[in-house]
N, C-alpha and C positions, 0 to 999 in steps of 0.2 A: 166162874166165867170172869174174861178180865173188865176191869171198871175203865170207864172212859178214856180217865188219865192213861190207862195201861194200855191204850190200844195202840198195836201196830202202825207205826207211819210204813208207806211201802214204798219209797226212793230207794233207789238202787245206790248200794255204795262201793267205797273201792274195798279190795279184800283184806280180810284181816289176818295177819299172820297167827296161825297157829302150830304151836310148838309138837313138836311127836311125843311130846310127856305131861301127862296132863290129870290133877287132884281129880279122884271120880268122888260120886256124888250119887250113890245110889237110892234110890225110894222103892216104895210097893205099888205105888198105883200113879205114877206120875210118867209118860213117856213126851220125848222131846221131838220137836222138828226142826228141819231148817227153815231159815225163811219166819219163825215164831218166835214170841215171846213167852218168856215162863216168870210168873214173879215167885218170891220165897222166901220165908221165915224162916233165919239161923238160928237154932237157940242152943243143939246139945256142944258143948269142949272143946270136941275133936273139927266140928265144921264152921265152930266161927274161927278155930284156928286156920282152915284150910281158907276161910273167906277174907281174913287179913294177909294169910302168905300170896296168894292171888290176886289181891287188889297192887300189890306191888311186885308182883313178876308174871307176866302173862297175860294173866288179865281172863284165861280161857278155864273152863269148869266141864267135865267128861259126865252127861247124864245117862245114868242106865236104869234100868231095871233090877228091882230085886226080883231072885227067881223062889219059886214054891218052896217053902219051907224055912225062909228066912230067919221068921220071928223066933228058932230055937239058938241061932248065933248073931241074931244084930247087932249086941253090942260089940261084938267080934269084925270078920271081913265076910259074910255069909257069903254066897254063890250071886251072881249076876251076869245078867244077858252079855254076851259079845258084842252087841252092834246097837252103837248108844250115838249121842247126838252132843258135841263140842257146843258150850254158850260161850259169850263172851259178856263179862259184867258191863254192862252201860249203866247201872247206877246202883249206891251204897246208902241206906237209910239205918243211921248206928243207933240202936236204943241202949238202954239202961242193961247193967248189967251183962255187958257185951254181945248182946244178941244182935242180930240185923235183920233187915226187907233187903233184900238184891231185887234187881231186874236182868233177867238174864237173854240176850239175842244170839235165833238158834244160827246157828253157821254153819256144818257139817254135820254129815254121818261120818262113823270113823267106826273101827272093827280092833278090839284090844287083844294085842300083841302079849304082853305078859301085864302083871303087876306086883305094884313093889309096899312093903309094909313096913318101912323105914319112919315112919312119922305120924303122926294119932292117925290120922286118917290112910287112905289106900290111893299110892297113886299108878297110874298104867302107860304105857307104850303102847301108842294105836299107832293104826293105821288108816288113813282117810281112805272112805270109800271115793271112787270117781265121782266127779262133779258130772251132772245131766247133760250131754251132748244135746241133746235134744227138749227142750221144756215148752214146745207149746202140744196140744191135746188133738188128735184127730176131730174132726165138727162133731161126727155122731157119737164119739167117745163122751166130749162134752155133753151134747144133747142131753144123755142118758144120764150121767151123772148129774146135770140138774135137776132133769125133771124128778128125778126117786130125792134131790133133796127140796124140792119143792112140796111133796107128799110129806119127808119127815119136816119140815116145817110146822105143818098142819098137827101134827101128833106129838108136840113136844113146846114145853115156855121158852123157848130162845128164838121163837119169830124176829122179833122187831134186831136181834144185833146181827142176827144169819143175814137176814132179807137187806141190812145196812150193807155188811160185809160182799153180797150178791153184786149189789148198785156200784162199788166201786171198779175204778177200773184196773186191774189184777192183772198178772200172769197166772197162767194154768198151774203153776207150779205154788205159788203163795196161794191160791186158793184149794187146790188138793191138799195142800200142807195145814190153811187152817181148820178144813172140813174134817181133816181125821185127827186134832187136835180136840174139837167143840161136838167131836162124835158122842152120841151115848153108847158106848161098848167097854167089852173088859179092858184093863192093861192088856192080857194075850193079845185080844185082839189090836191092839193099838200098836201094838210089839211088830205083831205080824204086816200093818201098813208099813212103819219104819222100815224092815228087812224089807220092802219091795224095790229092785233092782233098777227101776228104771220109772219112770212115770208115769207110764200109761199104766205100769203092772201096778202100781199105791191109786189108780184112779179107777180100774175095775177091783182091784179086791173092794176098794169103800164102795162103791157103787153095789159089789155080791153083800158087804156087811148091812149096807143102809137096807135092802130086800129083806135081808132076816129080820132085821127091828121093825120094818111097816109090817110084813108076816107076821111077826109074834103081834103088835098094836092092831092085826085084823086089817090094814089099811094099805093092801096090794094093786090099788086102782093107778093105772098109767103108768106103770112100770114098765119095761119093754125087754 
């Protein structure tokens, strides 16, 4: 969970350009949003190289997913998901031994075009996904998606930063975005928010995944 320091401010800013070629940055269990923050320890070769060539051109970082099977080629270019999440570095904390803490702010979904294996690391040719024509929630779309997070509140230790997060004043979009970040679910499942197309469709699948977690936790009361 993020610490204080690391919380989201949520002023609207102006956009950030992002380049159509971009270092990826794949993991196993980490998926990105927009509209979120992700912080991160650089320590292997090949990504504090890509976290110096980025600090000075672009500034933008391509998060994906690794897909099943990874760990038999990681130290390789193993297989990962198509449709990952653009960050943009907003700060650099350099340790010993060239390692670093990034902070990274999500900005896009984007969907990879090819990639290229020219430099330790892997870089790709996306393509952004559209931007939300539409980002506020139908009332009883919301409704429902509170109240089933109001039940996992109750069955889970992240009350007191949910119940912060709830009290602020949000767009439906930064808060669908931080709910299926702060989710207890698989990567799959967090995969399959990310690929949802439009907002309302990332605010009933968490709303069908938050039903499975109160079902398995026994705790299906006021679900609707």
């Amino acid at each position: 969970m993020q610490t204080e320091s690391e919380r989201p401010q949520f002023e609207q800013e102006p956009a950030f350009p992002i380049p159509d070629r971009v270092p990826l940055f794949p993991l196993p269990e980490t998926v990105f949003f927009p509209k979120t923050y992700l912080p991160l320890h650089v320590f292997e070769p090949r990504y504090r190289q890509m976290v110096a060539d980025t600090t000075v051109r672009g500034q933008c970082i391509g998060m994906v997913l690794l897909k099943e099977g990874w760990e038999q080629g990681y130290e390789g270019n193993p297989r990962v998901f198509d449709v990952g999440c653009v960050g943009r570095i907003v700060s650099v904390q350099s340790l010993q031994d060239g390692r670093s803490n990034i902070l990274l702010q999500g900005l896009r979904r984007f969907e990879i075009q090819s990639q290229d294996y020219d430099k330790p690391y892997r870089e790709a040719r996306i393509a952004l996904k559209p931007e939300e024509t539409d980002t506020a929630l139908e009332p009883s779309i919301r409704a429902d998606l509170l109240r089933a997070v109001g039940n996992y509140l109750r069955s889970c230790d992240e009350g007191p930063y949910w119940r912060e997060l709830l009290r602020l004043d949000i767009s439906d979009e930064i808060l669908v975005n931080h709910l299926s970040v702060g989710l207890e679910c698989t990567p799959l499942e967090k995969q399959f928010l990310l690929e949802a197309e439009t907002l309302r469709q990332r605010a009933r699948r968490l709303y069908d995944l938050l039903q499975f977690i109160l079902h398995e936790h026994g705790d299906v009361q006021g679900l609707g």
